[in-house]
KOLGU-4560 file (N, C-alpha, C; in nm, 3 decimals, padded with zeros to 5 digits):
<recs>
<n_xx: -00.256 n_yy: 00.862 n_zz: -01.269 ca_xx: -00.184 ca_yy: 00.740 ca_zz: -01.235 c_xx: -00.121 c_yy: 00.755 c_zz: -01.097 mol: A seq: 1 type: UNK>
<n_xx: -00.089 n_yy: 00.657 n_zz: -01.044 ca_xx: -00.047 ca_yy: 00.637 ca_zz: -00.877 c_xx: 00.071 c_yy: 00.660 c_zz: -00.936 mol: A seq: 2 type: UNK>
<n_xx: 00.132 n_yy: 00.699 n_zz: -00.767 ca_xx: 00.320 ca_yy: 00.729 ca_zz: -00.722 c_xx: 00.331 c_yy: 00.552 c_zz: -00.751 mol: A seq: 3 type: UNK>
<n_xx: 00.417 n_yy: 00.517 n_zz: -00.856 ca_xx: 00.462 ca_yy: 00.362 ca_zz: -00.854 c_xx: 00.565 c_yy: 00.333 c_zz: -00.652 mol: A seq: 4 type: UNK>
<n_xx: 00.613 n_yy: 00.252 n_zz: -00.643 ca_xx: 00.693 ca_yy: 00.247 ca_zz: -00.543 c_xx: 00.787 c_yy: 00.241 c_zz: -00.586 mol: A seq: 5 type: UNK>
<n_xx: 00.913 n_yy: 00.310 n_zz: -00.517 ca_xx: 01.087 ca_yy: 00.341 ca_zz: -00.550 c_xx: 01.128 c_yy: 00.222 c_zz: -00.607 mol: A seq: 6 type: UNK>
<n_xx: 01.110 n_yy: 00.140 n_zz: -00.570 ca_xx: 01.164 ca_yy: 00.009 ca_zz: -00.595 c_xx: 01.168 c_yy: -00.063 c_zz: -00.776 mol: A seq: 7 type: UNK>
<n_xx: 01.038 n_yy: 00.002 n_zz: -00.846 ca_xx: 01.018 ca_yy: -00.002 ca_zz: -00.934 c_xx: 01.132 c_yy: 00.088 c_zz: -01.036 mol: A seq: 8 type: UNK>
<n_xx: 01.165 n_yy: 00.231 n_zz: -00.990 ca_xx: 01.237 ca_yy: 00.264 ca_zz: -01.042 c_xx: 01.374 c_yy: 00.239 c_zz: -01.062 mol: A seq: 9 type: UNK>
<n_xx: 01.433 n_yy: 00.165 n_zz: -00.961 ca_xx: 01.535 ca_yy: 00.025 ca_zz: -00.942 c_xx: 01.526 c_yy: -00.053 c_zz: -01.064 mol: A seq: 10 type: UNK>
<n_xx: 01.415 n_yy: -00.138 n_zz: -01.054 ca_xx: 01.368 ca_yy: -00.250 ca_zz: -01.143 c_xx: 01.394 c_yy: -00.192 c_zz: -01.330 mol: A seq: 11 type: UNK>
<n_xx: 01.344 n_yy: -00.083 n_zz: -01.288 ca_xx: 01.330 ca_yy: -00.020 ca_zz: -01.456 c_xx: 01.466 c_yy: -00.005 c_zz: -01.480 mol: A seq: 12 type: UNK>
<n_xx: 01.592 n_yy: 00.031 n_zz: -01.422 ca_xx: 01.688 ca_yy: 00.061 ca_zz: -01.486 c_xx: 01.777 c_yy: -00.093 c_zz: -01.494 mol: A seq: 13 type: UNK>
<n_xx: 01.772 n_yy: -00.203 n_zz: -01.388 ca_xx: 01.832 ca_yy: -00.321 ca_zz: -01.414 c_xx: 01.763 c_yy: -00.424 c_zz: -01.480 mol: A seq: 14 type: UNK>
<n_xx: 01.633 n_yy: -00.373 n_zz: -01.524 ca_xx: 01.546 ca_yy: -00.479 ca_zz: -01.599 c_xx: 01.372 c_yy: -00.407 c_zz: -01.667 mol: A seq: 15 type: UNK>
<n_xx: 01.433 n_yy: -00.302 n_zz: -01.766 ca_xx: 01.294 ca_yy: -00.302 ca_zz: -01.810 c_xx: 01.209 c_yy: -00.373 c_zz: -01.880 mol: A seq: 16 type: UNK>
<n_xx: 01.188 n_yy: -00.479 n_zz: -01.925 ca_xx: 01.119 ca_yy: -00.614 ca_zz: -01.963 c_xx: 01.084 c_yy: -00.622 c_zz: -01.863 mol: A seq: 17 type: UNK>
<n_xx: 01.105 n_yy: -00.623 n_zz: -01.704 ca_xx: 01.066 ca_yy: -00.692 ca_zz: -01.631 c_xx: 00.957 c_yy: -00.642 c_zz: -01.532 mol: A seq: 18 type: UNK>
<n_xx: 01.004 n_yy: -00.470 n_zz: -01.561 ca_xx: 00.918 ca_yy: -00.354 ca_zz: -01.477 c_xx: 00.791 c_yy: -00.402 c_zz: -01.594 mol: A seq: 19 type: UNK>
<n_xx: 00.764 n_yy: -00.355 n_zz: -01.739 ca_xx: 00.659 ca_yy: -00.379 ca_zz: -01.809 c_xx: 00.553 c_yy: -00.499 c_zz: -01.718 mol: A seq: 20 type: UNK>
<n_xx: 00.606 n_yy: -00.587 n_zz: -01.692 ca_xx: 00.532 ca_yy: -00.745 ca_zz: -01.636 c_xx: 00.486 c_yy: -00.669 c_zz: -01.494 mol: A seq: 21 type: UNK>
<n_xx: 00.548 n_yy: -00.624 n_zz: -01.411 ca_xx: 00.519 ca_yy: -00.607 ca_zz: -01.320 c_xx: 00.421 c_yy: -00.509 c_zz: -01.297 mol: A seq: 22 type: UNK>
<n_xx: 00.450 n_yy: -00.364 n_zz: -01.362 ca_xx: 00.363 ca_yy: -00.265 ca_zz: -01.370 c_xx: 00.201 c_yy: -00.306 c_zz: -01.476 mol: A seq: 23 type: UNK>
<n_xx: 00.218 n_yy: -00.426 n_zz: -01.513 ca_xx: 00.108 ca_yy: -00.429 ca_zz: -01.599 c_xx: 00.030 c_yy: -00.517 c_zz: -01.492 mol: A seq: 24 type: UNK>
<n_xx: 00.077 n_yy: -00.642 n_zz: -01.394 ca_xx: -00.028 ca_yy: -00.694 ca_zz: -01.338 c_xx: -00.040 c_yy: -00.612 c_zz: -01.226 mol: A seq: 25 type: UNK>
<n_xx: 00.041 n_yy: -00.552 n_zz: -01.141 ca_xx: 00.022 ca_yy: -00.456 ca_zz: -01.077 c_xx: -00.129 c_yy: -00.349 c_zz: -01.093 mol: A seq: 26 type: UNK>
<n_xx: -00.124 n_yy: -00.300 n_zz: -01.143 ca_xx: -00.214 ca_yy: -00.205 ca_zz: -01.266 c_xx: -00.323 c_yy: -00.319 c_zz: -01.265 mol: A seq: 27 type: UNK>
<n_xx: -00.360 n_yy: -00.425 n_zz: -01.298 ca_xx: -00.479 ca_yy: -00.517 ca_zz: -01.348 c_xx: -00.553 c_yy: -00.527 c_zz: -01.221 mol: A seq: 28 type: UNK>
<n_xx: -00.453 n_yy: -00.570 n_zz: -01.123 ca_xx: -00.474 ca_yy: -00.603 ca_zz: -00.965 c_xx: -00.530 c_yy: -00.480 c_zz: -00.889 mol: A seq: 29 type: UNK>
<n_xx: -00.484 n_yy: -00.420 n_zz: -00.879 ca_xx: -00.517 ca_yy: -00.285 ca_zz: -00.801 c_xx: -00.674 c_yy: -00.193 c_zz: -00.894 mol: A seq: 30 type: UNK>
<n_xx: -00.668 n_yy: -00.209 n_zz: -00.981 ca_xx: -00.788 ca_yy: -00.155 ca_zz: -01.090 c_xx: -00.924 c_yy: -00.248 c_zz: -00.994 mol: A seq: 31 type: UNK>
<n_xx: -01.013 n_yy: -00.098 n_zz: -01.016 ca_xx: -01.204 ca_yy: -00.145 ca_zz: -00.985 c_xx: -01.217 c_yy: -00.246 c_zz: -00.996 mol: A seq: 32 type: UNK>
<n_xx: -01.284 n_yy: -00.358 n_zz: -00.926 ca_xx: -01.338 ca_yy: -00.444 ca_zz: -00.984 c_xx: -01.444 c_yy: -00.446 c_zz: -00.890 mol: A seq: 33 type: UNK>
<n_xx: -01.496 n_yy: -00.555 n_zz: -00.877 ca_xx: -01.561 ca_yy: -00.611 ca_zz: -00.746 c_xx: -01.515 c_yy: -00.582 c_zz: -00.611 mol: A seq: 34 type: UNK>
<n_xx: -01.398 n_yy: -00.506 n_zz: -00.631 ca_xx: -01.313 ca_yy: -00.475 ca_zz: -00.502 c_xx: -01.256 c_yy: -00.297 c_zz: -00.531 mol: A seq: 35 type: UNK>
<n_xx: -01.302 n_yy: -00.194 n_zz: -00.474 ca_xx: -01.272 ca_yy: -00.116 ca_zz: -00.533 c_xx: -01.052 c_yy: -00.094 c_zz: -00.557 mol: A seq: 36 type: UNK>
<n_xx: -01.074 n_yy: -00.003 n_zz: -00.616 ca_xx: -00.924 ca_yy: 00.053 ca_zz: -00.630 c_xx: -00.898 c_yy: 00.090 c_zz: -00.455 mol: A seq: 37 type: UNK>
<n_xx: -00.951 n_yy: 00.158 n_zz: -00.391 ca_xx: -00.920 ca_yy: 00.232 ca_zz: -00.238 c_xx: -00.970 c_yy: 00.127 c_zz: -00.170 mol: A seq: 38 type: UNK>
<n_xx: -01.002 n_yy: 00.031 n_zz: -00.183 ca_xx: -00.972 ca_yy: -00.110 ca_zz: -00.061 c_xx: -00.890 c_yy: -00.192 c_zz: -00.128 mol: A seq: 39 type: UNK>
<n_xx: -00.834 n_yy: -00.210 n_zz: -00.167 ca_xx: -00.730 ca_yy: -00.285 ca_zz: -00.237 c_xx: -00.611 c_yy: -00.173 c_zz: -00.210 mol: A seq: 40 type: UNK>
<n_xx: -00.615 n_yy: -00.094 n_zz: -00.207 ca_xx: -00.516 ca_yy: -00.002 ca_zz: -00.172 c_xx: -00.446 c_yy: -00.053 c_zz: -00.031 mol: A seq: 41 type: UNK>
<n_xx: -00.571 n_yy: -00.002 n_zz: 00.073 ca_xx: -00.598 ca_yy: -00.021 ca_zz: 00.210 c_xx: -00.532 c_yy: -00.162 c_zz: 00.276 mol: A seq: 42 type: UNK>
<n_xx: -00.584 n_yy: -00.243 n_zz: 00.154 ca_xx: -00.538 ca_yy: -00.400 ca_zz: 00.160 c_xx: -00.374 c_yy: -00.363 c_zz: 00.167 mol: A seq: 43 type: UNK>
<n_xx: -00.311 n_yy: -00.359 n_zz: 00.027 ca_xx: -00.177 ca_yy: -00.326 ca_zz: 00.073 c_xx: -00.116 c_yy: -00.264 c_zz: 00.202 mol: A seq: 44 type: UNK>
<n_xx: -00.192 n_yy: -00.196 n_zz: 00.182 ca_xx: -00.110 ca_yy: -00.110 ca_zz: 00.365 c_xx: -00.101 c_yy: -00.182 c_zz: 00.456 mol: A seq: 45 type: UNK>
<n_xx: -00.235 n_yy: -00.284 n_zz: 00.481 ca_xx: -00.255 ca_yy: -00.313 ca_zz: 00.604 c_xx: -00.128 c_yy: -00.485 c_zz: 00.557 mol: A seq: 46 type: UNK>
<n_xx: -00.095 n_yy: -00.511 n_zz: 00.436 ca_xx: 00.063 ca_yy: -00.620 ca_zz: 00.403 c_xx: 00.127 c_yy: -00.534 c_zz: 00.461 mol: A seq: 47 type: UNK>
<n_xx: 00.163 n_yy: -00.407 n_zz: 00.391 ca_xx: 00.330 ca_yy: -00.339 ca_zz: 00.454 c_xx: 00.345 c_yy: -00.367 c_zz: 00.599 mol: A seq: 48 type: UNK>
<n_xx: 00.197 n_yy: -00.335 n_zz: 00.676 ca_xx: 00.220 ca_yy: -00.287 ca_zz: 00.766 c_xx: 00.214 c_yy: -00.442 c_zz: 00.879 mol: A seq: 49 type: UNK>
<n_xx: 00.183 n_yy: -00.554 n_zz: 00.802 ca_xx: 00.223 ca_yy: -00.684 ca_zz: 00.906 c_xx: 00.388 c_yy: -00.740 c_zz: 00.869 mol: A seq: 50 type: UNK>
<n_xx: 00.419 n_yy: -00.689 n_zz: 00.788 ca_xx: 00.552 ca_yy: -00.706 ca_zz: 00.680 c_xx: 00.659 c_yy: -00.632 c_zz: 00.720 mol: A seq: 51 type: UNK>
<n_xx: 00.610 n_yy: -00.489 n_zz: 00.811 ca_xx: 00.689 ca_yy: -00.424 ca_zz: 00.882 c_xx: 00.788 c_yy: -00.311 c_zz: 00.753 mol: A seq: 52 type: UNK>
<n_xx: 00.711 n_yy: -00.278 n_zz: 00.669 ca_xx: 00.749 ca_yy: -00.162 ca_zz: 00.531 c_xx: 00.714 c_yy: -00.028 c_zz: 00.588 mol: A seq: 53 type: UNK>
<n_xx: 00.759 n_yy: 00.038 n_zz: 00.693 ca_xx: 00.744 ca_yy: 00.143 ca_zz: 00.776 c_xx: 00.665 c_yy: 00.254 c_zz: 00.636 mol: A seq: 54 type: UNK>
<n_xx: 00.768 n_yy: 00.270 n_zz: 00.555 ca_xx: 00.765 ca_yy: 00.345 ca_zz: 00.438 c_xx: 00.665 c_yy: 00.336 c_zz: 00.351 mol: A seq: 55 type: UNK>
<n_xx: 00.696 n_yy: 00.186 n_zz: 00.292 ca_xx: 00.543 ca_yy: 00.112 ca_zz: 00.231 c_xx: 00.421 c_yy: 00.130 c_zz: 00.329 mol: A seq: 56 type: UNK>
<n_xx: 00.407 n_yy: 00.157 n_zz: 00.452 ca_xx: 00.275 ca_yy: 00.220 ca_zz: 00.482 c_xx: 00.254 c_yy: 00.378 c_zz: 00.462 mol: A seq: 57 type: UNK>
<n_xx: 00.339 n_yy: 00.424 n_zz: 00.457 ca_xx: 00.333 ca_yy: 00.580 ca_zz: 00.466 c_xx: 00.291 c_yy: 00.606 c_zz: 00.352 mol: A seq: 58 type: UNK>
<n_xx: 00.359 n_yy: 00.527 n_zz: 00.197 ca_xx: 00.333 ca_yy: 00.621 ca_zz: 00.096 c_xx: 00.210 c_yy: 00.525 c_zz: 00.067 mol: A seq: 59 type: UNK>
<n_xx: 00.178 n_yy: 00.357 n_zz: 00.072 ca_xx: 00.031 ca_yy: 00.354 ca_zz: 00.022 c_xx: -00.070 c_yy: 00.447 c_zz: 00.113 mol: A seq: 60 type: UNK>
<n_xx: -00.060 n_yy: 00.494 n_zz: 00.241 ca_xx: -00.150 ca_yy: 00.556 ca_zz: 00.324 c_xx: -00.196 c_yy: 00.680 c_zz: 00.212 mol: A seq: 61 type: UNK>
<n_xx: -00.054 n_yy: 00.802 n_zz: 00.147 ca_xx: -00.102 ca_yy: 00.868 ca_zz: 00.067 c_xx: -00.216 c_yy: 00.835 c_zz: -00.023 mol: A seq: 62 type: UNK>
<n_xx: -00.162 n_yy: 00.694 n_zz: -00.108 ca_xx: -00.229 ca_yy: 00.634 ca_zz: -00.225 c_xx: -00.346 c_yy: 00.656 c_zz: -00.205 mol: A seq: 63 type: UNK>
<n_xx: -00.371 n_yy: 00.604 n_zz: -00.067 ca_xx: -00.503 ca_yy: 00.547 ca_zz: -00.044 c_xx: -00.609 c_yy: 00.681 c_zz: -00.030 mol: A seq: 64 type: UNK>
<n_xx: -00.513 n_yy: 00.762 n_zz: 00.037 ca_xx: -00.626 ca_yy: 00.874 ca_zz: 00.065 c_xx: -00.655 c_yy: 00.964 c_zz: -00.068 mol: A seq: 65 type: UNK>
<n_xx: -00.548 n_yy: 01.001 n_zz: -00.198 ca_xx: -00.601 ca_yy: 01.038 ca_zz: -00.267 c_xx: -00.650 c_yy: 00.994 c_zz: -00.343 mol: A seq: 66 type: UNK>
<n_xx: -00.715 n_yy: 00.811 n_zz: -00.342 ca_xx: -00.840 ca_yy: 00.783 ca_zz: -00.391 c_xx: -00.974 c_yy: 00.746 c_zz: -00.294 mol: A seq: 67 type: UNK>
<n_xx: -00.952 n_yy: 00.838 n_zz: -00.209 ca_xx: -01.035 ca_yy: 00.882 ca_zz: -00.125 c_xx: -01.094 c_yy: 00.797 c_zz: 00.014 mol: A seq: 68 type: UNK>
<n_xx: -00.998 n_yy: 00.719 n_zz: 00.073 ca_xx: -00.951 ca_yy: 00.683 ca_zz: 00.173 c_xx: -00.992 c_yy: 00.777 c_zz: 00.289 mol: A seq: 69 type: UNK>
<n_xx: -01.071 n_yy: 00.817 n_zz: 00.393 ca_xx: -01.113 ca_yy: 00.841 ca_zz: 00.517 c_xx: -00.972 c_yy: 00.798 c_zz: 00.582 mol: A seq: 70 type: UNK>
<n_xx: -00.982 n_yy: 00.935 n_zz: 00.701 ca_xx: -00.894 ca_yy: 00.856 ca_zz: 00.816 c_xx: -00.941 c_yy: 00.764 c_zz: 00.896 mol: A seq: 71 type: UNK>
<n_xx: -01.052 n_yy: 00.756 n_zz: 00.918 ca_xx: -01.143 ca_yy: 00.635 ca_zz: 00.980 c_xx: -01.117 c_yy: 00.518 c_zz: 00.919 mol: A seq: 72 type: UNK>
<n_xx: -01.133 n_yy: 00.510 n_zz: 00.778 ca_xx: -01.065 ca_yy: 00.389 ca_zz: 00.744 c_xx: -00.910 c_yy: 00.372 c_zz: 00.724 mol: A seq: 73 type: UNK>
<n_xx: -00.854 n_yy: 00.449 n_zz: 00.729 ca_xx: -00.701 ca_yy: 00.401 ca_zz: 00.731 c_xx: -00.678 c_yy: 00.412 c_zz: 00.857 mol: A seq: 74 type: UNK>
<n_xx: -00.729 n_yy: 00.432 n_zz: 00.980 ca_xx: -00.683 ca_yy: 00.372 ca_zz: 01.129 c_xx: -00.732 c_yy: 00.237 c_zz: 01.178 mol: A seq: 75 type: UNK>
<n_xx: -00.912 n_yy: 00.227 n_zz: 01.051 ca_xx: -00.924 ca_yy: 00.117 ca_zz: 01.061 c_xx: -00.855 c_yy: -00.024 c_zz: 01.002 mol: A seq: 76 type: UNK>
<n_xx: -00.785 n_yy: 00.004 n_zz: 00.884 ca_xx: -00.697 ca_yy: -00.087 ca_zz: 00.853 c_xx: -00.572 c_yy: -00.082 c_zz: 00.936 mol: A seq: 77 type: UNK>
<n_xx: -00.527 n_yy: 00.022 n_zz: 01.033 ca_xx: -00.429 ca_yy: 00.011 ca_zz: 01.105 c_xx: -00.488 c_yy: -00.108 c_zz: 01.226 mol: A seq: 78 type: UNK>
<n_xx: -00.580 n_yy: -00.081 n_zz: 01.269 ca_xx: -00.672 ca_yy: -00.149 ca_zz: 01.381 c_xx: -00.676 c_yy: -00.302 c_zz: 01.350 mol: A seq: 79 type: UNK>
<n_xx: -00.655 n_yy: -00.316 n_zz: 01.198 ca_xx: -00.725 ca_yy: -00.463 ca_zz: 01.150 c_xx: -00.549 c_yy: -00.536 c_zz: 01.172 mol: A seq: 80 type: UNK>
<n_xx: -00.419 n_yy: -00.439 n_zz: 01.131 ca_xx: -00.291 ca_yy: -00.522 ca_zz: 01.099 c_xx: -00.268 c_yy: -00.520 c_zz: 01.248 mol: A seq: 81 type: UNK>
<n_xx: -00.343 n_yy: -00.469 n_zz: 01.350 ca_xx: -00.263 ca_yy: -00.458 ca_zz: 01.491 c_xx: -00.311 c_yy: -00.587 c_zz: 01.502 mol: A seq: 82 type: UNK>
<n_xx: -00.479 n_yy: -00.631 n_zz: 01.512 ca_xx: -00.506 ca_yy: -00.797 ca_zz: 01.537 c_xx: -00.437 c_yy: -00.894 c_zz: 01.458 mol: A seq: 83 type: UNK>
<n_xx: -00.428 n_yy: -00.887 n_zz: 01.370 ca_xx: -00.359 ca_yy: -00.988 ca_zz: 01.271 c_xx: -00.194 c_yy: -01.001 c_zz: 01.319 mol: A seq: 84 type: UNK>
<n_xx: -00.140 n_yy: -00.834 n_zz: 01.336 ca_xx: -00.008 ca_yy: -00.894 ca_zz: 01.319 c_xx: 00.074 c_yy: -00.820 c_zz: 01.517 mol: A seq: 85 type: UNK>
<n_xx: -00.034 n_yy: -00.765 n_zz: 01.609 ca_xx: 00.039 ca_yy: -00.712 ca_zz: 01.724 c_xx: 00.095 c_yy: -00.600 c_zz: 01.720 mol: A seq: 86 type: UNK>
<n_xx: 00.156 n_yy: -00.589 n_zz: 01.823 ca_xx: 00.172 ca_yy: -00.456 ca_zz: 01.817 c_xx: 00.312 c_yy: -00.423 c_zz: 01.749 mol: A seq: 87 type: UNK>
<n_xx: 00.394 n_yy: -00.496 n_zz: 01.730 ca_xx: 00.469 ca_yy: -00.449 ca_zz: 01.593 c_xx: 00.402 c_yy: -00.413 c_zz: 01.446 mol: A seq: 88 type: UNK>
<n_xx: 00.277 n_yy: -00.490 n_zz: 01.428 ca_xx: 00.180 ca_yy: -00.422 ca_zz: 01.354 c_xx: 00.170 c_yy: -00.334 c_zz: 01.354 mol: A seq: 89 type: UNK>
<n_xx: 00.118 n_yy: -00.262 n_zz: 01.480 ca_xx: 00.063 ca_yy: -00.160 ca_zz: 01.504 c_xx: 00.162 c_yy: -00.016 c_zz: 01.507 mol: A seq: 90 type: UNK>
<n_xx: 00.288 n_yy: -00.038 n_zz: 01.534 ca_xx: 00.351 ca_yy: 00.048 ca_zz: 01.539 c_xx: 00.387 c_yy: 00.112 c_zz: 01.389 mol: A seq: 91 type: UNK>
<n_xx: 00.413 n_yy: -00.018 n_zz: 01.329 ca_xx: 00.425 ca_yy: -00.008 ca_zz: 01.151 c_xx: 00.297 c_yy: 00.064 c_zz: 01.112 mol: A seq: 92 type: UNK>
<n_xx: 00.222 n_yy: 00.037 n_zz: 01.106 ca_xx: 00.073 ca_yy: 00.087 ca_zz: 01.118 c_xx: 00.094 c_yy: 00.177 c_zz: 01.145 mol: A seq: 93 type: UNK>
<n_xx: 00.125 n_yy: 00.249 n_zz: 01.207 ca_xx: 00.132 ca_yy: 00.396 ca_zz: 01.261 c_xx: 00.251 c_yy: 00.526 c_zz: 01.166 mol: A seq: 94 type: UNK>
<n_xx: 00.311 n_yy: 00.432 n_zz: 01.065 ca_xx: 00.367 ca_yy: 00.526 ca_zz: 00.965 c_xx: 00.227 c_yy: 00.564 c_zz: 00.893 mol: A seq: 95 type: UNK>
<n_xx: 00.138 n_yy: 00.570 n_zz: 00.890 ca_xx: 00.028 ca_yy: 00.609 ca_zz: 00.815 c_xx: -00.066 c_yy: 00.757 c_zz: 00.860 mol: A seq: 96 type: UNK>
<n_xx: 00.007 n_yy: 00.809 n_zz: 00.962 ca_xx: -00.048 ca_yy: 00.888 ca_zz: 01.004 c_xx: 00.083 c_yy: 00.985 c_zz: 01.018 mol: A seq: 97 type: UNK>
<n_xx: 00.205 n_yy: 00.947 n_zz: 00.987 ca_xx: 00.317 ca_yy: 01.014 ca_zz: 00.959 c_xx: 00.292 c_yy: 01.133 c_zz: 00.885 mol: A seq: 98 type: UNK>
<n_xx: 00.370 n_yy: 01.269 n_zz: 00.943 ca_xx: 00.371 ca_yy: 01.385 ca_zz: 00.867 c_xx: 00.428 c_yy: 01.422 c_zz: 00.776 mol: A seq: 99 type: UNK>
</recs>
């Protein structure tokens, strides 16, 4: 199972009814389909990273790579939020290569 995000562990202690809902479509969404699990991953990153979630790129970048995510493709989803979102994109984008 994936690192959930911190935020969830928030959620679970002021509302677990509410983490269940969340972690379950969460979980439905992100699961194989027609779209794998590691581009849908990728997908997220390249939200954090027009959204400006410095963090939220760093740890989906992990996600992504240990379901087997290339650095080629996670610079290429950095490459894709720089057109979409500039170079504040891009800088956000660049927590993904964070040590």
């Amino acid at each position: 199972m994936q690192q959930a995000p911190s935020y969830l562990e928030t959620l679970g202690k002021a509302d677990p009814k509410m983490l269940e809902h969340v972690t379950s479509v969460r979980e439905y969404v992100i699961a194989d389909g027609a779209l794998s699990a590691k581009v849908k991953t990728l997908m997220t990153m390249l939200c954090d990273a027009l959204l400006a979630h410095e963090n939220g790129v760093y740890v989906i970048s992990q996600r992504a790579r240990a379901l087997g995510a290339s650095e080629e493709e996670i610079a290429e989803t950095v490459q894709v939020a720089y057109l979409m979102g500039g170079t504040p994109a891009l800088v956000t984008g660049c927590n993904a290569f964070r040590e």
